[in-house]
C-alpha positions as CSV (number, residue, x, y, z in Angstrom):
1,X,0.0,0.0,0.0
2,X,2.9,2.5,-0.3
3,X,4.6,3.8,-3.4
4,X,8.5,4.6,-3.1
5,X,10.5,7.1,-5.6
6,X,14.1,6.8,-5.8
7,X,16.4,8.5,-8.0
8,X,19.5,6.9,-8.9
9,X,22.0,7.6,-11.3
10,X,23.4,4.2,-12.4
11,X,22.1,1.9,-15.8
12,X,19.8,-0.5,-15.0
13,X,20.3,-2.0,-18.7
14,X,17.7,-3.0,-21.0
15,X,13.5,-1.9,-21.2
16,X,11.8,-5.1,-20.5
17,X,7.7,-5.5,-20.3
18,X,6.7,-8.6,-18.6
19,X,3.1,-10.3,-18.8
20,X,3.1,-12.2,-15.7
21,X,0.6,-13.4,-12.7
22,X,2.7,-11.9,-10.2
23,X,5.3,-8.7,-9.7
24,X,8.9,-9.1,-11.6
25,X,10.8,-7.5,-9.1
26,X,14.4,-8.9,-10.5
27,X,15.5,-5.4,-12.1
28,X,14.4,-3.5,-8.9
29,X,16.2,-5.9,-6.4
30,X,19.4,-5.6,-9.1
31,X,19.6,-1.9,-9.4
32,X,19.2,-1.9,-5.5
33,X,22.1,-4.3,-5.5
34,X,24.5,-2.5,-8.0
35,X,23.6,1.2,-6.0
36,X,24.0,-0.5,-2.7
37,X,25.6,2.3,-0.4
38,X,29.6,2.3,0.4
39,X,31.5,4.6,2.6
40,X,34.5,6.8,0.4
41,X,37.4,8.4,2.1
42,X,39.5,10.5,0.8
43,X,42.7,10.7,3.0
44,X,46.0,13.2,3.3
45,X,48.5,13.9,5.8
46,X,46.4,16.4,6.9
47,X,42.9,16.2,6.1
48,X,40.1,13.4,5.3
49,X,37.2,14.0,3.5
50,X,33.9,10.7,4.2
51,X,31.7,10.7,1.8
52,X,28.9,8.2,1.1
53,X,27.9,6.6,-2.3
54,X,24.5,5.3,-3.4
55,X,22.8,4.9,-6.1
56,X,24.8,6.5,-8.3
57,X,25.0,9.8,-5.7
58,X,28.0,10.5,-3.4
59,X,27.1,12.7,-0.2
60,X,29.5,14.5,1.8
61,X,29.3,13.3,5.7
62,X,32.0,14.9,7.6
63,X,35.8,16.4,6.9
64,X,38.4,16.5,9.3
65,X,41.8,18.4,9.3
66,X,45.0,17.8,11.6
67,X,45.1,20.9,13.7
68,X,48.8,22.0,13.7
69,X,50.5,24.7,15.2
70,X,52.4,26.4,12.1
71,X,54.2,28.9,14.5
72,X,55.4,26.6,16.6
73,X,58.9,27.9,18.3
74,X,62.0,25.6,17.9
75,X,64.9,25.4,19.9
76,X,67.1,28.3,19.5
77,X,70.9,27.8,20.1
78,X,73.9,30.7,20.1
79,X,75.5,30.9,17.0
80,X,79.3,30.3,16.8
81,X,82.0,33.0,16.4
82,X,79.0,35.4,15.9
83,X,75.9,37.2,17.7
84,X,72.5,36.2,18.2
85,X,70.8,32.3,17.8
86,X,69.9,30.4,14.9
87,X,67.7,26.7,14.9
88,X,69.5,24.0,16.2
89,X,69.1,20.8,14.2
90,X,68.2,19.1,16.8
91,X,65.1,21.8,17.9
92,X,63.9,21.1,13.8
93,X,64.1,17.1,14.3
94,X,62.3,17.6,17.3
95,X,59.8,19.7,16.0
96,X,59.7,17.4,12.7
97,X,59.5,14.3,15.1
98,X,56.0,15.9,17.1
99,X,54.8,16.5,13.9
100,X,54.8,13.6,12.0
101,X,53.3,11.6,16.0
102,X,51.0,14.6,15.4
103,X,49.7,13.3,12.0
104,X,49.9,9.9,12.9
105,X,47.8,10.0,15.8
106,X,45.5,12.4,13.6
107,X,45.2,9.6,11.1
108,X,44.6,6.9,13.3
109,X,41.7,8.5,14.8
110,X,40.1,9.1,11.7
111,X,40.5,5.5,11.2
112,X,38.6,5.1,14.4
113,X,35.9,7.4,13.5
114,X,35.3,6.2,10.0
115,X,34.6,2.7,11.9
116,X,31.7,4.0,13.6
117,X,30.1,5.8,10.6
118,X,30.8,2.3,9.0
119,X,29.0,0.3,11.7
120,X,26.0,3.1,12.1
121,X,25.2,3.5,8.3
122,X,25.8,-0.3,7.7
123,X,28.2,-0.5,5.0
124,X,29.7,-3.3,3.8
125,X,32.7,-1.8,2.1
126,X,34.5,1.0,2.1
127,X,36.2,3.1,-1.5
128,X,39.7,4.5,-0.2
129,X,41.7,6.8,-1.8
130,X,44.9,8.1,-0.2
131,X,48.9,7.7,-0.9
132,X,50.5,4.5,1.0
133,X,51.4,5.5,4.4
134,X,48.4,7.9,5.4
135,X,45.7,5.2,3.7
136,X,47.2,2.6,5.9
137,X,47.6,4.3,9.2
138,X,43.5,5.1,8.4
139,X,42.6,1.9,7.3
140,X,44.7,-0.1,9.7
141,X,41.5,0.7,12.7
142,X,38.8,-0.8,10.3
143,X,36.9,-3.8,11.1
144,X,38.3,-6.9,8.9
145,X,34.2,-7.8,7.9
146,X,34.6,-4.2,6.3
147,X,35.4,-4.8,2.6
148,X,38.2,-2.3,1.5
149,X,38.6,-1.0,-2.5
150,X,41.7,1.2,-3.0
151,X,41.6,1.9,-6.4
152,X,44.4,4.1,-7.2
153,X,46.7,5.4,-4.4
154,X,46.6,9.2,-5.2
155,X,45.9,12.1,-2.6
156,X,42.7,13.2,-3.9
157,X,41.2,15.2,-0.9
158,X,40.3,18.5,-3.2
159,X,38.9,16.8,-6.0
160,X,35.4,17.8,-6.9
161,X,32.6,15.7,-5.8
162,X,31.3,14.5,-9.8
163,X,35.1,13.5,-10.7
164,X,35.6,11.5,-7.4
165,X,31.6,10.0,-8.0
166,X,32.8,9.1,-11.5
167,X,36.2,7.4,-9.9
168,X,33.9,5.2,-7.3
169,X,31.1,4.4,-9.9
170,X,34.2,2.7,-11.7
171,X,35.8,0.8,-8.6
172,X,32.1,-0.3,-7.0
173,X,31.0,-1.5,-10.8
174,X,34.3,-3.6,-11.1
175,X,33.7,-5.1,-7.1
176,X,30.2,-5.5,-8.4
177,X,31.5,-7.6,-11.4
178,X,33.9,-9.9,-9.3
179,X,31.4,-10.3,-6.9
């Protein structure tokens, strides 16, 4: 007794009329198959986009940056055989060392927080794109039962929501296919 309208932007292949006694419901429970919805994360050093895709539309959910302290003062030592103080090398390791644990720690929390959106919206897999390191310290906290596509290992953060829709379309039809 209810009537449902759903967009969706994927094919659902040929026109076909069928004459039978009861519904034919095989396209319907297909499309709902191929537009099934999958988490997206976009991941950098310092920032992660999560976005979700279904039916053929992706949705931003959240965005999180590493808040860093640009300004931060390093360790000033005297200078030789002249006046004033310059940066020690040791004060920039240091600073370079609490940095990258900075970034690390940043990362590793979004890991944690993409789980939950994960286990709350239901998803069974999860479209990452990110370069090596940062995409595993993220994807390193997800639960194993949580499928994982990484398509291409490139920092796309910034890129416009129709490219990066047209990038997943292409990795969740190719799962689709193996599956």
């Amino acid at each position: 007794g209810e009537e449902a309208w759903l967009p969706a932007q994927i094919e659902v292949g040929e026109t076909r009329v069928i004459h039978a006694p009861r519904a034919h419901l095989r396209t319907l429970v297909e499309l709902v198959d191929e537009g099934r919805s999958v988490g997206v994360a976009a991941i950098s050093a310092e920032r992660v986009r999560l976005l979700e895709w279904g039916l053929g539309f992706l949705d931003e959910l959240d965005e999180w940056e590493l808040g860093v302290w640009r300004h931060e003062r390093k360790a000033r030592v005297p200078r030789l055989g002249g006046g004033g103080t310059a940066i020690s090398s040791s004060g920039k390791d240091q600073h370079d060392q609490r940095l990258e644990a900075n970034r690390e720690r940043f990362l590793q929390d979004a890991g944690r927080r993409i789980r939950e959106v994960a286990s709350e919206r239901r998803w069974g897999c999860l479209v990452a794109f990110g370069e090596g390191g940062h995409l595993a310290e993220v994807t390193d906290r997800l639960p194993d039962e949580l499928e994982l596509l990484t398509p291409e290992q490139a920092n796309l953060v910034h890129e416009d929501r129709p490219r990066m829709a047209e990038r997943v379309r292409e990795a969740v039809e190719g799962r689709n296919r193996r599956r």
